[in-house]
C-alpha beads as a LAMMPS data file, in Angstrom:
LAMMPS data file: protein, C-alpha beads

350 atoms
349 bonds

1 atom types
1 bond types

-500.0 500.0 xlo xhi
-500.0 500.0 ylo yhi
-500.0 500.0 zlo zhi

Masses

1 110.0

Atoms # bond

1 1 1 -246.801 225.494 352.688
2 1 1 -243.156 223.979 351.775
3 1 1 -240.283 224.263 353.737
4 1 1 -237.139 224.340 352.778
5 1 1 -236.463 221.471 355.170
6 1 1 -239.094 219.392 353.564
7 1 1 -237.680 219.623 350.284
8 1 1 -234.259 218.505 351.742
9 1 1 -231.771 221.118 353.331
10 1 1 -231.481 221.526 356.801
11 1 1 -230.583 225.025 357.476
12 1 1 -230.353 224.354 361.739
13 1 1 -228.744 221.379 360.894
14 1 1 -226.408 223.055 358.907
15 1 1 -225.764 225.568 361.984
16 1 1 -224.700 222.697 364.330
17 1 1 -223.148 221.239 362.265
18 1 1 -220.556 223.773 361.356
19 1 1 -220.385 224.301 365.470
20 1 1 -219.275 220.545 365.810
21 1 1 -216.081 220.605 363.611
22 1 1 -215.006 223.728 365.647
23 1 1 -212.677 221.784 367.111
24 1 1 -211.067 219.315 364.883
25 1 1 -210.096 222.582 362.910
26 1 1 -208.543 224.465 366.100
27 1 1 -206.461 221.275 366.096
28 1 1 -204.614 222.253 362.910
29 1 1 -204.283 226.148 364.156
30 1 1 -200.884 226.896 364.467
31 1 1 -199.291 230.565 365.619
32 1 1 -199.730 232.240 361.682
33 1 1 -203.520 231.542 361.986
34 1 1 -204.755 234.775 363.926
35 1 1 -207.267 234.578 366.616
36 1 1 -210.289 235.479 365.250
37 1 1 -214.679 234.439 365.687
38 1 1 -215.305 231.373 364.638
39 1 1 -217.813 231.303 362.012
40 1 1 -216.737 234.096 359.638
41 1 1 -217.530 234.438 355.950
42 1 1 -213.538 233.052 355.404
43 1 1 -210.380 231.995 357.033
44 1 1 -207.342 234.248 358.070
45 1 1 -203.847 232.902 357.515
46 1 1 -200.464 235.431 358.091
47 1 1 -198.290 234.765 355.102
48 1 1 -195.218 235.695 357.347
49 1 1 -194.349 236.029 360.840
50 1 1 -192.190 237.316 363.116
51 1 1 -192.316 236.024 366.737
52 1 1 -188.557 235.003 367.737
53 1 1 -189.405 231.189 367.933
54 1 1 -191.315 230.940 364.583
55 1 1 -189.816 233.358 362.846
56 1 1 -190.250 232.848 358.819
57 1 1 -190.253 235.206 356.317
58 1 1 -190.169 235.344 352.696
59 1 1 -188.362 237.792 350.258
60 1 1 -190.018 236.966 346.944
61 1 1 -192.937 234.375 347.666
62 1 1 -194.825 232.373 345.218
63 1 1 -198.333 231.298 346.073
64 1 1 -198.905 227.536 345.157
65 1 1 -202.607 226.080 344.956
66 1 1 -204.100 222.816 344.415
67 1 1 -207.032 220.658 344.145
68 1 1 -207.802 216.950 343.918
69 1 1 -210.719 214.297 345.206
70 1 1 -209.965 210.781 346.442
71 1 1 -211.658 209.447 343.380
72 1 1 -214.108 206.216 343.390
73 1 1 -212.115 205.146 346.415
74 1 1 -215.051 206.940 347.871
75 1 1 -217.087 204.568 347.003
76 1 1 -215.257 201.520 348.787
77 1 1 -215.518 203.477 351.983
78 1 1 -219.039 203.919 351.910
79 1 1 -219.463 200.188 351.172
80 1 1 -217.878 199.503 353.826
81 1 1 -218.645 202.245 356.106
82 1 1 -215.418 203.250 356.671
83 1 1 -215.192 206.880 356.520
84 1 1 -212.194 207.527 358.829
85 1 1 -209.184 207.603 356.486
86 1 1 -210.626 209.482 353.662
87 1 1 -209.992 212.553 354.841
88 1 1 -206.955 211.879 354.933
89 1 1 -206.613 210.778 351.416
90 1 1 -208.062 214.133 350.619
91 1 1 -205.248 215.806 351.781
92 1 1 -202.566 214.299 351.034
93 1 1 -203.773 214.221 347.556
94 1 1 -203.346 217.804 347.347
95 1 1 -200.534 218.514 349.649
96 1 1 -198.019 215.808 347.733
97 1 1 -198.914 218.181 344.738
98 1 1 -197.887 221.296 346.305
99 1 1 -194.519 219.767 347.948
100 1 1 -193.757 218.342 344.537
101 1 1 -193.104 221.979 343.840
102 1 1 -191.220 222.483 346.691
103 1 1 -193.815 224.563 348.503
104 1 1 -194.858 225.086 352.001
105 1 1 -198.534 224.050 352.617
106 1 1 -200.243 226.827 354.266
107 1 1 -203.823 226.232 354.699
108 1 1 -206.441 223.859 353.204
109 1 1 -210.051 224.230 352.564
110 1 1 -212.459 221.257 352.152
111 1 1 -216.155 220.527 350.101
112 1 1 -218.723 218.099 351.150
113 1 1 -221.327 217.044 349.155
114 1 1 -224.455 215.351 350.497
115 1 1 -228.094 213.981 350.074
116 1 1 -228.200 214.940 354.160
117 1 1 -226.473 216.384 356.718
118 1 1 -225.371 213.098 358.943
119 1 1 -223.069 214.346 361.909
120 1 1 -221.990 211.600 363.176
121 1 1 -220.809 209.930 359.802
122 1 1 -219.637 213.013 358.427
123 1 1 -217.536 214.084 361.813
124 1 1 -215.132 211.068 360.674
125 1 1 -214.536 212.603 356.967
126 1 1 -213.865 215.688 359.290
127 1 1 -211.735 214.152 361.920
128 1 1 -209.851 212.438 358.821
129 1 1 -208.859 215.536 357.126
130 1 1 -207.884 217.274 360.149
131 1 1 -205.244 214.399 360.665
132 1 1 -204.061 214.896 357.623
133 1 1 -203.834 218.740 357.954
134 1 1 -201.991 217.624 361.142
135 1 1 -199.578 215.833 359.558
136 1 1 -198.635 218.000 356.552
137 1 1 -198.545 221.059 358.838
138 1 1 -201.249 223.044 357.885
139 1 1 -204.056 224.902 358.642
140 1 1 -207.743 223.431 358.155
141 1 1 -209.286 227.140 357.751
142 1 1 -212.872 226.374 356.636
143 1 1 -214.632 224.545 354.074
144 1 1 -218.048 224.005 352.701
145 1 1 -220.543 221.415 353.344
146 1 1 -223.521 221.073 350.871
147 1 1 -227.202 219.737 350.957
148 1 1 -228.626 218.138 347.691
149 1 1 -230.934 215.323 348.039
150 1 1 -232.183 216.192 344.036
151 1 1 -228.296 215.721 343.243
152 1 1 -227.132 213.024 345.576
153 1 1 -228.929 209.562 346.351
154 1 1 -229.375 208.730 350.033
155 1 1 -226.064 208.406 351.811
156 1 1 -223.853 209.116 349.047
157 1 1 -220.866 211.647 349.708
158 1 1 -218.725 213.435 347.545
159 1 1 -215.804 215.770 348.387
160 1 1 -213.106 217.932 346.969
161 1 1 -209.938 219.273 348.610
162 1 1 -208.084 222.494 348.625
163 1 1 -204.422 223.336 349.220
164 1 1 -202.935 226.781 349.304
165 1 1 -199.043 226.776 350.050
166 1 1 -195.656 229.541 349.310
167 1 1 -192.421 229.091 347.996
168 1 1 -189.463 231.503 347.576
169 1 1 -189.785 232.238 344.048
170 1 1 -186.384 231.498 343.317
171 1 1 -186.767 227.711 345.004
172 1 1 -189.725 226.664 342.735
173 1 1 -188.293 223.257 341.547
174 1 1 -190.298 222.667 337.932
175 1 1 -187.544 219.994 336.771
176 1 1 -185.978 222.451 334.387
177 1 1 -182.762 221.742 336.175
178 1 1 -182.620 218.039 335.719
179 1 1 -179.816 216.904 333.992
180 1 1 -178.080 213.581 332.772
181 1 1 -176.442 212.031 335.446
182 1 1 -179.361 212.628 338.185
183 1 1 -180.217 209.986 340.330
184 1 1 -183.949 209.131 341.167
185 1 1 -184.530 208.166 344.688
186 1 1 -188.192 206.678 345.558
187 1 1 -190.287 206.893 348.836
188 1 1 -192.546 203.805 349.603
189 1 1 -196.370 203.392 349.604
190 1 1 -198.770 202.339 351.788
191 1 1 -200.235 200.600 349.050
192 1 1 -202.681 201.981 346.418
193 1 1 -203.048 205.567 347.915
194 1 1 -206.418 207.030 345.705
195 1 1 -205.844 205.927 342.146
196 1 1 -207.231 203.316 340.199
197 1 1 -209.769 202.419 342.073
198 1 1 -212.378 202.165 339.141
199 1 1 -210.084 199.289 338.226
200 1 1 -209.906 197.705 341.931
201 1 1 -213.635 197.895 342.529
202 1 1 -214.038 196.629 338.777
203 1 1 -211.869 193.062 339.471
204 1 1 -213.287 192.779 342.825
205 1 1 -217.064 192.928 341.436
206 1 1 -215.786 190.434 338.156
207 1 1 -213.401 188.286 340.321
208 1 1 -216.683 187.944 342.952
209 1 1 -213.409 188.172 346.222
210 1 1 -214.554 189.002 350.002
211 1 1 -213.602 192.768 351.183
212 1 1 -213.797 191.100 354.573
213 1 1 -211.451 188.103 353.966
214 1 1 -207.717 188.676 354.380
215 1 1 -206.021 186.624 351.774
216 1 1 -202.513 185.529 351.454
217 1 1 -199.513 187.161 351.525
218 1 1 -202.272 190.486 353.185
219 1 1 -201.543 191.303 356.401
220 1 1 -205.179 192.235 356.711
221 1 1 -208.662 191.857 355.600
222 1 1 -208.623 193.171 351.828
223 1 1 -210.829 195.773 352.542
224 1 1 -208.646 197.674 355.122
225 1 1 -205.715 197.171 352.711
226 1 1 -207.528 199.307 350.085
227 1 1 -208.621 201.818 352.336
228 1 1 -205.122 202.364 353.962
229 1 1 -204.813 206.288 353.496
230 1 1 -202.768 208.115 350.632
231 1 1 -199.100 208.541 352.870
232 1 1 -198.289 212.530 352.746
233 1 1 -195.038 213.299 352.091
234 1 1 -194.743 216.674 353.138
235 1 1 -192.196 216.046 356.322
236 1 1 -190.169 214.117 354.085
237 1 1 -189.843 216.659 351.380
238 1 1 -189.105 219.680 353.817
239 1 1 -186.238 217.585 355.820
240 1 1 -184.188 217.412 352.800
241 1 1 -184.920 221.229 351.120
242 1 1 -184.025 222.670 354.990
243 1 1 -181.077 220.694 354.938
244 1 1 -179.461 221.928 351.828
245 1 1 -180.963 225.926 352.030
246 1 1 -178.322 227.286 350.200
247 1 1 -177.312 224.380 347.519
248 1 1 -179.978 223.351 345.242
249 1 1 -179.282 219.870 344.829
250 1 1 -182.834 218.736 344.397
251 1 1 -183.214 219.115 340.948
252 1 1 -187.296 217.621 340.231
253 1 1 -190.082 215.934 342.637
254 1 1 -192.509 214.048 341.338
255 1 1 -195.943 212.983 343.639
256 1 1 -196.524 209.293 341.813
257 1 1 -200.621 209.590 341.588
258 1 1 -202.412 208.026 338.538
259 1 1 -200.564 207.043 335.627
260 1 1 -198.175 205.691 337.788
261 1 1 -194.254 206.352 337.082
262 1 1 -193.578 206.882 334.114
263 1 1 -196.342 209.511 333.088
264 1 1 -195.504 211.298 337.200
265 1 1 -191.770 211.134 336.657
266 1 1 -191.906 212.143 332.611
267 1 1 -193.870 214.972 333.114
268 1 1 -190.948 217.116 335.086
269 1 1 -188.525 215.712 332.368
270 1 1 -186.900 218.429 330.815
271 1 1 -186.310 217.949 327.058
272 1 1 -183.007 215.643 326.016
273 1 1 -183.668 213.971 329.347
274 1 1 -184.953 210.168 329.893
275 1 1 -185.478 208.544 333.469
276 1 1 -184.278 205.110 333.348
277 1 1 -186.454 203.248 336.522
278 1 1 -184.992 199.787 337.861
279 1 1 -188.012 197.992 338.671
280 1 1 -185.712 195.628 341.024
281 1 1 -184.585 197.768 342.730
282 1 1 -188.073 197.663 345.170
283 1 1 -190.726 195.381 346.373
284 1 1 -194.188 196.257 345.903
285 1 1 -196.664 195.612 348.594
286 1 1 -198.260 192.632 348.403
287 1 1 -201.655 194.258 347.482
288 1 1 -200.542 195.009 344.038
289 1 1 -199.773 191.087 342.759
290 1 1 -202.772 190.375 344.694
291 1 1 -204.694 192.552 341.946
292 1 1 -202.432 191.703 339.144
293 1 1 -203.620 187.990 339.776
294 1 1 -207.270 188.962 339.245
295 1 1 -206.216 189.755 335.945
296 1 1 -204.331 192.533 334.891
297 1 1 -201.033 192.563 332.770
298 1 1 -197.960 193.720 334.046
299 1 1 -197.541 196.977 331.939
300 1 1 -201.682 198.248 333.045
301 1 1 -200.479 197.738 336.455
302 1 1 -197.378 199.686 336.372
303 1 1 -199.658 202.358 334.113
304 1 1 -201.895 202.640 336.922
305 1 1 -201.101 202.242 340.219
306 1 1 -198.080 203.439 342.222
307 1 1 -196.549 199.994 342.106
308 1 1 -195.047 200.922 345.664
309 1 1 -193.499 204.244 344.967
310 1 1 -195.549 207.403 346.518
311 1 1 -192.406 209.919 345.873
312 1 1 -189.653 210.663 343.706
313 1 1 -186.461 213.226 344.692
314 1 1 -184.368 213.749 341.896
315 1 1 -181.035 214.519 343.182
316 1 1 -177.607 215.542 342.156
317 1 1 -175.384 212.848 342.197
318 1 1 -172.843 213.751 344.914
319 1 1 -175.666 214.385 347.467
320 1 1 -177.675 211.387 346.597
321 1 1 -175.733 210.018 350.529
322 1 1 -177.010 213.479 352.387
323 1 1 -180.457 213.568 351.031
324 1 1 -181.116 209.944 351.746
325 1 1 -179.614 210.381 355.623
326 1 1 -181.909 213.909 355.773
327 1 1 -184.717 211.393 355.014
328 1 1 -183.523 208.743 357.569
329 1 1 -183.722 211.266 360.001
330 1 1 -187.628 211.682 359.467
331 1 1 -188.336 208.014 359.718
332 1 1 -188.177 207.825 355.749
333 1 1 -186.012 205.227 353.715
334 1 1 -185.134 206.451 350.536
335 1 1 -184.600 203.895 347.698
336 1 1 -182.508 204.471 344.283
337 1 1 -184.574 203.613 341.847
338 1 1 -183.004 204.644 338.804
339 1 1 -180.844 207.564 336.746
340 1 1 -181.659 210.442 333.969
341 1 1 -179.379 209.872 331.137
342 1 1 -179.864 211.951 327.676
343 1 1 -182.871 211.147 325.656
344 1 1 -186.174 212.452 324.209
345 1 1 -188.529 213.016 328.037
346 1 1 -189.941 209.634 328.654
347 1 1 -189.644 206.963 331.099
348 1 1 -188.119 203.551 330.678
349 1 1 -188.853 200.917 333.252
350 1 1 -186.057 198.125 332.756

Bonds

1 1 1 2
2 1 2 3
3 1 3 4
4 1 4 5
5 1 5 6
6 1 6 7
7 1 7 8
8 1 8 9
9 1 9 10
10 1 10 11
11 1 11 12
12 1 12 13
13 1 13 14
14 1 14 15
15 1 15 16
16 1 16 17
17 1 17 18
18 1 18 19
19 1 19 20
20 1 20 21
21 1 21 22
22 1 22 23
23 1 23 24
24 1 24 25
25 1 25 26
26 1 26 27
27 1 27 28
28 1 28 29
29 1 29 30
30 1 30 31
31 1 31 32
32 1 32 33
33 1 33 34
34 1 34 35
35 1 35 36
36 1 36 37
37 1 37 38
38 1 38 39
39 1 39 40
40 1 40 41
41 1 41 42
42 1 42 43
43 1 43 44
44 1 44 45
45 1 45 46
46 1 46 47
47 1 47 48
48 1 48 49
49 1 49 50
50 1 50 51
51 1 51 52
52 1 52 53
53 1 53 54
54 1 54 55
55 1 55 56
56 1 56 57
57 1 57 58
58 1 58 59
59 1 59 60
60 1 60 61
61 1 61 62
62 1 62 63
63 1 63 64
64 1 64 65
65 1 65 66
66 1 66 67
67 1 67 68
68 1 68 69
69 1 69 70
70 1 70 71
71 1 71 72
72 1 72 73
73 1 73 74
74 1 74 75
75 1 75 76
76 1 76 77
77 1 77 78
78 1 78 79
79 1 79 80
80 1 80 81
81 1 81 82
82 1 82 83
83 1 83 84
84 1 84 85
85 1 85 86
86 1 86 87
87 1 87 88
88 1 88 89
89 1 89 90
90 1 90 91
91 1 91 92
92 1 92 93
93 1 93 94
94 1 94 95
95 1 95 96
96 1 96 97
97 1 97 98
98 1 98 99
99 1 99 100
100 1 100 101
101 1 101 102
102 1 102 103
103 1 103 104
104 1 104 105
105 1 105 106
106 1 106 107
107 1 107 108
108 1 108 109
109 1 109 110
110 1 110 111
111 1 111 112
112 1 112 113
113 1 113 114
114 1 114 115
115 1 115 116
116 1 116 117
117 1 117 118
118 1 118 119
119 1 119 120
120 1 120 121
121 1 121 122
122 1 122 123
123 1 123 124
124 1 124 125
125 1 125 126
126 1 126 127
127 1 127 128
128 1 128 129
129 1 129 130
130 1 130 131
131 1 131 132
132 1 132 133
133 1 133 134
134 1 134 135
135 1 135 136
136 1 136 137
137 1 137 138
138 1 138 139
139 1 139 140
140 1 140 141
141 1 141 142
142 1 142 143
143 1 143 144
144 1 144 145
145 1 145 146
146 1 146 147
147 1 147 148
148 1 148 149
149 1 149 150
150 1 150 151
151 1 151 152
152 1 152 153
153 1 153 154
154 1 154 155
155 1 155 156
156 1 156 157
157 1 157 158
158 1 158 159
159 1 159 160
160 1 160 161
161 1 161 162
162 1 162 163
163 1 163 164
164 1 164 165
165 1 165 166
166 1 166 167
167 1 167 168
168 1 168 169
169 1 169 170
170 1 170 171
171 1 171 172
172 1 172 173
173 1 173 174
174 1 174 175
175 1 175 176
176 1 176 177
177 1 177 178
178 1 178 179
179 1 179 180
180 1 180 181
181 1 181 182
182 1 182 183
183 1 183 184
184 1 184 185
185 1 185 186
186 1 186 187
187 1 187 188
188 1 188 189
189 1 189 190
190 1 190 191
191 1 191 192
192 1 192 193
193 1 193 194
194 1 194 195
195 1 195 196
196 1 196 197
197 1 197 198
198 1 198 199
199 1 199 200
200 1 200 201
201 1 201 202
202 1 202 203
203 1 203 204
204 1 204 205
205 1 205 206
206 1 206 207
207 1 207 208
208 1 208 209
209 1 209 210
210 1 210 211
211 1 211 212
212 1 212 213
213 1 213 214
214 1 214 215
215 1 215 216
216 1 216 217
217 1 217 218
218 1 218 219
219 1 219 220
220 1 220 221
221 1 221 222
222 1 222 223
223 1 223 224
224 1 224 225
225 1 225 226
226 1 226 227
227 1 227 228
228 1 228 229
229 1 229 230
230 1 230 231
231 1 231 232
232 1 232 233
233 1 233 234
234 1 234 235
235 1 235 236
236 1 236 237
237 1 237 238
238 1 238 239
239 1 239 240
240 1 240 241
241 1 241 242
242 1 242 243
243 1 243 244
244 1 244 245
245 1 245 246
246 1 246 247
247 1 247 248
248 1 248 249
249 1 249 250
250 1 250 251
251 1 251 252
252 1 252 253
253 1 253 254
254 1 254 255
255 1 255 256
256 1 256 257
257 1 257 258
258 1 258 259
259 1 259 260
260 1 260 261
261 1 261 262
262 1 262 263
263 1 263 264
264 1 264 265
265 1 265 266
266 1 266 267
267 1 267 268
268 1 268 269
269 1 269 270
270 1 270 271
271 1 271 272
272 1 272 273
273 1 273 274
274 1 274 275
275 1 275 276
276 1 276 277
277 1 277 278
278 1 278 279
279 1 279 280
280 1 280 281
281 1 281 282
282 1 282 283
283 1 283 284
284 1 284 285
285 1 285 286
286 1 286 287
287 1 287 288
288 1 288 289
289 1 289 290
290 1 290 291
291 1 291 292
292 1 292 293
293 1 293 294
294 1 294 295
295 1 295 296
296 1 296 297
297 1 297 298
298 1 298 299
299 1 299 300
300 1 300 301
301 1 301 302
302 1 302 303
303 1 303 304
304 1 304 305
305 1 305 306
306 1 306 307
307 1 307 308
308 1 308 309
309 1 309 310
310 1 310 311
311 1 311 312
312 1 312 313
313 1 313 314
314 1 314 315
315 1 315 316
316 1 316 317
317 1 317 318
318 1 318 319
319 1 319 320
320 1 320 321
321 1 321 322
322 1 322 323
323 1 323 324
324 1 324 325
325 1 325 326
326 1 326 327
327 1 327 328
328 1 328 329
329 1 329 330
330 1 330 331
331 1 331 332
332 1 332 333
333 1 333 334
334 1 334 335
335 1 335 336
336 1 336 337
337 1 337 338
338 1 338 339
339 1 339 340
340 1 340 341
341 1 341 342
342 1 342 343
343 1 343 344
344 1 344 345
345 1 345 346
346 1 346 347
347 1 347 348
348 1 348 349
349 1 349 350
């Protein structure tokens, strides 16, 4: 006789396991998430509510959902055995999505794939993307944590990411309002975030470097550099549409993920629009000329990577001042980084 244990799932494995991460989700509970068992067939969020402190309510609301992974970055944390930040990476790679919209993030759901169930490493991926529920204000509700030793080779993990979020319907910002004259005001990096990593892990294997080793001009061993976790955004974003409820001077928010600027920022373009981006007008971290010296031109890095930039606002002129002081407030220094001016939707880096 075969088990199903013997051929590679764990079912009272499984049950712990699910028992364990009971509390790094309560963490991210806050007073829309009704008190219910633990261990139901799916999560319970309250769109609105009413209690005099919290109060928010909305008139016409517009679900918002995404998904996203954290890539091969995956794959330099598991190198490394570094499995702490990747969580967060997973959500912030969803929840920078959804704020780019100008939603609220509600609630976020998260999949696991395995060879086997491993607690104690996986309670770090766990622990990660609660912190990063944490910090974009939202609710871990559940998730799913799968078993295939056929599928996956002994201590590989994959995962996936989930975000649900609401917007007034009338407050959706799509870009459509963006017009000549706009100015383009950039939020920093932490450094690579979770794109191009195929590339990083490709020049690190060719260019035969030490992850361990902290080179110059890094202010740490290379390998922590690269695993620094994708910054979320969501704070930022919510100072400045709270602070201006009534005017819409926001006019298109772009979450600067793979292709890098100019294919982030020209996809809200709106047509006889162009984004003219200063390239001066910021210093990259030092991780990205690192890379560039292992051999990559100037134009595939800027295709890429970030190059430094996480987040663009664009804003109405005249409030450029008040949106950059609603970000001061948060901790956040917003940088101009360029203009729209009348064209044909692309992106100019000068």
């Amino acid at each position: 006789m075969i088990s199903y244990k013997q051929s590679g799932v764990d079912i009272d494995a499984k049950v712990r396991w699910v028992e364990s991460i009971e509390s790094a989700m309560r963490s991210t509970y806050g007073p829309r998430v009704p008190k219910m068992p633990h261990g139901l067939f799916a999560g319970a969020f309250r769109l609105d509510y009413d209690e005099q402190l919290f109060r928010r309510n909305y008139r016409r609301p517009v679900l918002l959902g995404c998904t996203d992974g954290v890539g091969t970055k995956i794959l330099l944390a598991l190198q490394l055995n570094r499995l702490e930040t990747i969580g967060i990476d997973l959500v912030a790679m969803s929840v920078n999505d959804l704020v780019a919209c100008g939603g609220e993030p509600l609630f976020f759901l998260d999949y696991l794939a395995v060879n086997k169930l491993e607690p104690r490493r996986l309670l770090a991926v766990v622990e990660g993307i609660a912190e990063g529920c944490r910090q974009a204000g939202c609710a871990l509700l559940g998730g799913e944590t799968a078993q295939m030793s056929d599928l996956y080779r002994e201590g590989e993990l994959d995962m996936a990411g989930f975000a649900v979020g609401v917007a007034e319907q009338g407050r959706v910002i799509d870009g459509s309002r963006i017009r000549p004259g706009d100015l383009l005001v950039g939020l920093s990096s932490s450094g690579v975030h979770s794109n191009g990593y195929t590339l990083v892990r490709k020049l690190i294997a060719s260019s035969g470097i030490n992850l361990a080793e902290t080179y110059p001009g890094l202010d740490a061993p290379l390998g922590d550099v690269l695993l620094r976790p994708t910054r979320i955004y969501v704070r930022a974003v919510q100072a400045v549409l709270r602070s201006y409820r009534r005017k819409r001077v926001v006019t298109g928010l772009a979450n600067i993920t793979g292709g890098g600027l100019k294919e982030n920022v020209g996809r809200i373009m709106p047509p006889r629009c162009e984004a003219m981006i200063e390239r001066r007008s910021w210093t990259p971290p030092t991780i990205f000329p690192f890379l560039q010296k292992l051999g990559v031109s100037r134009a595939e890095m800027f295709k890429v990577f970030n190059m430094g930039i996480g987040f663009v606002f664009i804003v109405r002129p005249a409030f450029v001042k008040g949106v950059l002081r609603s970000l001061k407030r948060v901790g956040e220094e917003g940088i101009v980084i360029g203009k729209v001016s009348r064209g044909s939707r692309r992106v100019r880096l000068v």
